[in-house]
N, C-alpha and C positions, 0 to 999 in steps of 0.2 A: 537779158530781158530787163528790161527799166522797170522803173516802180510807178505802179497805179496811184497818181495823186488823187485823195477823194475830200470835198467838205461836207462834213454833214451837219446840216442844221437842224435842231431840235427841240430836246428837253433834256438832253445829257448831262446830267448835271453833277458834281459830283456825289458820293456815299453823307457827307457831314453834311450837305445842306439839305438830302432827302429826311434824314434824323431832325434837322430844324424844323422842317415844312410839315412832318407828321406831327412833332408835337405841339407846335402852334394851332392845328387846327385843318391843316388839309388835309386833302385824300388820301386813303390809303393805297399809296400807290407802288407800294415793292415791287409787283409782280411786271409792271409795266416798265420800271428804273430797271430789274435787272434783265428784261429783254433790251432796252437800251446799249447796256452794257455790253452784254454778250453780244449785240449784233456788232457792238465795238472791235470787240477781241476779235472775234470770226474775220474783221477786218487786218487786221494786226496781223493775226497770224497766219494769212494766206501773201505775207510781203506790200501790202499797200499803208501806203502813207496816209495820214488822216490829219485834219484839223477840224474841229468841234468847235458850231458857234450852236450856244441853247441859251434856251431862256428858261428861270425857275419856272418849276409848273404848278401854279397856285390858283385857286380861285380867285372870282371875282373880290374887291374891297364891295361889302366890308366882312363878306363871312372868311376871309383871309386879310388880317387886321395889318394888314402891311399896302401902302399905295406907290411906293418910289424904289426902285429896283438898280441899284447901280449897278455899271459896269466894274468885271473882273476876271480875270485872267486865273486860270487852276491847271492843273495837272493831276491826273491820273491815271494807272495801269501804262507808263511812261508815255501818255497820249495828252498832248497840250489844247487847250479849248479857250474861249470864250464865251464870258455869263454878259449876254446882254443889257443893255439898261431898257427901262418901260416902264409905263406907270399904269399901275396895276386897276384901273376903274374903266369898265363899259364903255365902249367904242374907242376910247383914250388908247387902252390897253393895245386893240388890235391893231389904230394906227402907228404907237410907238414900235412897238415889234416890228411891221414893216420897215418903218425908217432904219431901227439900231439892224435888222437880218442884212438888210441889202447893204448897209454901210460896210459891216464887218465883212460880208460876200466880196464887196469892191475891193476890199484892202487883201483878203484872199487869194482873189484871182488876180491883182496884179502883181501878189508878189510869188507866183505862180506854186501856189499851193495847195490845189485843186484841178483839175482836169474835166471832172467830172462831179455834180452837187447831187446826195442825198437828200432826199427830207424825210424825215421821222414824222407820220400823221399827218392830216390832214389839214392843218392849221391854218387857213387863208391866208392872211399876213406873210407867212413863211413860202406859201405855194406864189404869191403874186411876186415874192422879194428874188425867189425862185427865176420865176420866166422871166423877170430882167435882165435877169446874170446871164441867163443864155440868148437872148438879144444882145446884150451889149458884148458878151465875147466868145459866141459863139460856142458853148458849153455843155453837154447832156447833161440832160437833168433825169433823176428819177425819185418816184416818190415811195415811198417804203408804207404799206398803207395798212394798218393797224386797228381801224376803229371806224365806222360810217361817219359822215358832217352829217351836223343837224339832226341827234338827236337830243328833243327833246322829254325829257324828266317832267316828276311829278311834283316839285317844288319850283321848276321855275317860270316867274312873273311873265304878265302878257306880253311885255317888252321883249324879255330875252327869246321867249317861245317864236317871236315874229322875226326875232332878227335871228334864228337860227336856221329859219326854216328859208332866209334870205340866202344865208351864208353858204347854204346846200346846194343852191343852184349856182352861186358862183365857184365853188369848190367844185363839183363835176364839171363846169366850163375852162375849170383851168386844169385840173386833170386830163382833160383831152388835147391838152395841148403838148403834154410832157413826150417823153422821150419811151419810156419805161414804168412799168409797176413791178415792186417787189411787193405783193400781198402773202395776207397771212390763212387765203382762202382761194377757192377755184373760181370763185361767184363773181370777186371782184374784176377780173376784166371786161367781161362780156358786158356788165352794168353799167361800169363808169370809167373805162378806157377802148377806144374803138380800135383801136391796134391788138393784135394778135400778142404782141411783144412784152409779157408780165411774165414773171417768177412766184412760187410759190413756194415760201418760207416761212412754217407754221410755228418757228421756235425754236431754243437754242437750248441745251443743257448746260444749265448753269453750273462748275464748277465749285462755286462755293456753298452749295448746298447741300448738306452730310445726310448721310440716313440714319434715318430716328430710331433710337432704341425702343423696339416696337412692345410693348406692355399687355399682360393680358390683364383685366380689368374686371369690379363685379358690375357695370355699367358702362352701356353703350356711352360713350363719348363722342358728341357730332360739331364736327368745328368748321365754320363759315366765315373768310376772311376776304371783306371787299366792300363795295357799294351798298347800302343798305338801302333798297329800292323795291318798293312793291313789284315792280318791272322785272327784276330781280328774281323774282320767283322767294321772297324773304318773309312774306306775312302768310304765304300757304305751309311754308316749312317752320315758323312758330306755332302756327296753329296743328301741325302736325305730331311735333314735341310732343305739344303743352299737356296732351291729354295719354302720352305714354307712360307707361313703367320702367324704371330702370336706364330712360333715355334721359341723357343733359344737353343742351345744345348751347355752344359756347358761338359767340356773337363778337367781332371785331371788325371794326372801321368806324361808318359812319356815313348819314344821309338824310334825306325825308324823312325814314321810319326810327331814326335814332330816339325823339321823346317817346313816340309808343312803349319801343324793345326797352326804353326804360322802366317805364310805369309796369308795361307787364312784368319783368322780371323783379318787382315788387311782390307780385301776388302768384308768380308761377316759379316754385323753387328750382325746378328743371330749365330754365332758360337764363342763363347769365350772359351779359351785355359785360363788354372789355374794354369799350371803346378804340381809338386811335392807341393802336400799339406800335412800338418804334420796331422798324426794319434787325434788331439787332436782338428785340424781345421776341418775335415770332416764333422762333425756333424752339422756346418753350412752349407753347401752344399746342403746336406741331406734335413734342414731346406727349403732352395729355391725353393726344386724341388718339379714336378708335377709329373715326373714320372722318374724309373731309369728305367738304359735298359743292355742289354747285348746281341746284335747284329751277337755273334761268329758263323759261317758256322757252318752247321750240316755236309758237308763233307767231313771233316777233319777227318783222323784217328784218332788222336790223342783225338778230345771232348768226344769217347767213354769210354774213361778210367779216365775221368778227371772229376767230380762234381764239379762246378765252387766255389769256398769258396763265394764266392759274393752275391751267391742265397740266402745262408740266412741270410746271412748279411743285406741284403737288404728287406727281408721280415721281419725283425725284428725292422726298422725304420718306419713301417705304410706306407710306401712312396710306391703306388702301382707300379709295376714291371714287366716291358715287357720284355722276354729272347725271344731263337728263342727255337726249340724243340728239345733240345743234347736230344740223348737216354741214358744220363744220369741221367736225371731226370725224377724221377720213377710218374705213374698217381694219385698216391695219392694227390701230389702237385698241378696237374691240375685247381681246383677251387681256388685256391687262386692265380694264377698267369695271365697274360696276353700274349697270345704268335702273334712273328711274324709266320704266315703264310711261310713265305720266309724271306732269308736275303737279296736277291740282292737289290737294290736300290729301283724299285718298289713297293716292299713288305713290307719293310721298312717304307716308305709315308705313303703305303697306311693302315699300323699298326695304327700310328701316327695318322694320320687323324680320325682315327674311335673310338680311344680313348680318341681323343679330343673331340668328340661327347658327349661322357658318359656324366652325370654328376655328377657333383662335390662330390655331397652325396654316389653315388652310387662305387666312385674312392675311397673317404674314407674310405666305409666300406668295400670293397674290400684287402685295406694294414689292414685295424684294423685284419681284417678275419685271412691275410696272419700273422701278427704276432701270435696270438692264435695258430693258427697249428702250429708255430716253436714251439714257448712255452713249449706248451703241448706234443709234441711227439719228441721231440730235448733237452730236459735239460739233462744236465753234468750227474745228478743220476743216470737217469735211463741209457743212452746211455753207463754210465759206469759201471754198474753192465753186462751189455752184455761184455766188452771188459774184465773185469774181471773173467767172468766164462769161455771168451774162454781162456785166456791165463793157467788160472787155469786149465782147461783138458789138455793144450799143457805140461803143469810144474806138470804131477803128482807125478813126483820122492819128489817133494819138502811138506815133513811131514806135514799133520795137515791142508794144505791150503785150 
């Protein structure tokens, strides 16, 4: 059996330049780097060959104080890639990405080292540099789909709010043309792919993530690490907090509501703001907490097409886990999770409260539980022997695979 050539283009970028990009000032985005990763490995170790073209993954200039992105060649987990060049400024950004994706695609596939193109997200630039590549040399494509186009936030300007809501109709124009969806939800095909032909791959067990020596505590400990977004579900669960006993709520990343979560945590001793924490400090965090959460509305459009990267990430740290109930997250999960009832403010307490109840024994072996089921029905292997045999029926022109 020959080897599955594949390129995946992305945001793969390596570990040292995720630790740059958090402490300069981007997102906090571990949880999404180490599904990158892991979908890497699951590649790796199910015998396919890979080459990585990504581009850092930075905000716009100037709330990412860097404009000029050169080209560079890295290696990691013995997986060789290229960091594309692009200049980091509004509509600039999205044409350079274009031009450097399809360039390095061209030099790729002639020197036949890909058979078949991933793409990681929905990132226009990438999805158009994409349908090139299999125009010019007849190639499947699939796109790995992580995140809805065009959603827009509550900080951003008229400009960007219009050109995203632009970007969204052409991103589902060009998703109907692909070959294949690897989504990370059931929702996504039937919306924005008319083919039958999607995978659903909600996540990967990350290997590098230990289980937390789990502490019993004279106070609840509630730890939120991610986009700080009213959207979020993050100014109902301060206001939840604030007015508890015995509850602290520990606050890391960064967004919109980051000057508030400052100013309050001025005047509300139970809410501490951490800001951008590096991918390498988390683990202490991790360590403090009683419980992590993830508060986000279930009436948002958008949580149905979106499996939160977080979910297992955090069930992989022992550290039991209150989400609220996205229909993203399938019932198998059910027993090993903690759900809010509701997100609004109320529901929220009244979560909080009732699992401060539990005991401590009973909290432990609830995250031990929750890591085992990742473990066991989430490793790279097996998760990658599925994404393997679908790309394989997508590529059967391709001998012997």
């Amino acid at each position: 059996m020959s080897q599955l050539s594949v390129i995946l283009i992305g945001f793969t970028v390596p570990d040292s330049d995720l630790e740059v990009i958090t402490l300069r000032g981007g997102a906090l985005l571990t949880q999404t780097h180490n599904f990158a990763w892991s979908f890497v490995k699951s590649l790796s170790d199910n015998d396919m060959n890979l080459q990585l073209i990504s581009a850092s993954p930075v905000p716009n200039f100037p709330k990412y104080k860097k404009i000029l992105f050169k080209p560079e060649k890295f290696i990691q987990q013995k997986i060789s890639g290229y960091k594309i060049p692009f200049v980091n400024i509004l509509i600039a950004k999205q044409f350079t990405r274009f031009i450097s994706s399809l360039i390095y695609g061209i030099k790729s596939c002639y020197s036949k080292q890909g058979n078949i193109i991933l793409v990681h997200g929905v990132h226009s630039p990438f999805l158009a540099a994409s349908l090139c590549l299999k125009f010019m040399f007849n190639c499947k494509i699939v796109v790995i789909f992580t995140d809805p186009p065009g959603r827009v936030l509550s900080d951003d300007g008229i400009l960007t709010a219009w050109l995203k809501s632009i970007d969204k109709m052409v991103v589902k124009g060009f998703i109907s043309r692909f070959d294949g969806v690897i989504g990370l939800t059931k929702f996504i095909g039937p919306d924005y792919f008319s083919s039958s032909n999607t995978l659903v791959i909600d996540g990967f067990a990350n290997s590098k993530i230990k289980l937390v020596d789990y502490k019993e505590q004279k106070e609840l400990i509630v730890l939120y690490a991610g986009g700080l977004e009213e959207e979020y579900g993050i100014l109902n669960l301060i206001h939840a907090v604030k007015t508890m006993e015995n509850v602290t709520l520990h606050l890391l990343g960064n967004g919109s509501l980051t000057t508030y979560i400052k100013e309050t945590s001025l005047t509300s001793s139970n809410i501490k703001f951490f800001g951008l924490v590096s991918p390498k400090k988390i683990n202490t965090f991790y360590e403090e907490a009683s419980v992590l959460v993830n508060p986000r509305p279930v009436d948002n459009e958008f949580v149905k097409y979106s499996f939160p990267s977080k979910t297992i990430e955090y069930m992989l740290t022992g550290v039991p886990f209150i989400t609220s109930r996205l229909p993203s997250i399938s019932k198998e999960y059910s027993p090993f999770l903690y759900y809010f009832d509701s997100t609004d403010v109320e529901g929220i307490r009244s979560k909080l409260k009732e699992v401060q109840m539990i005991s401590f024994l009973d909290r432990k072996l609830k995250g031990i539980n929750a890591r085992d089921f990742i473990l066991k029905t989430r490793d790279t292997q097996s998760q990658g022997k599925k994404i393997r045999e679908y790309i394989r029926n997508l590529n059967k022109e391709v001998e012997n695979v």
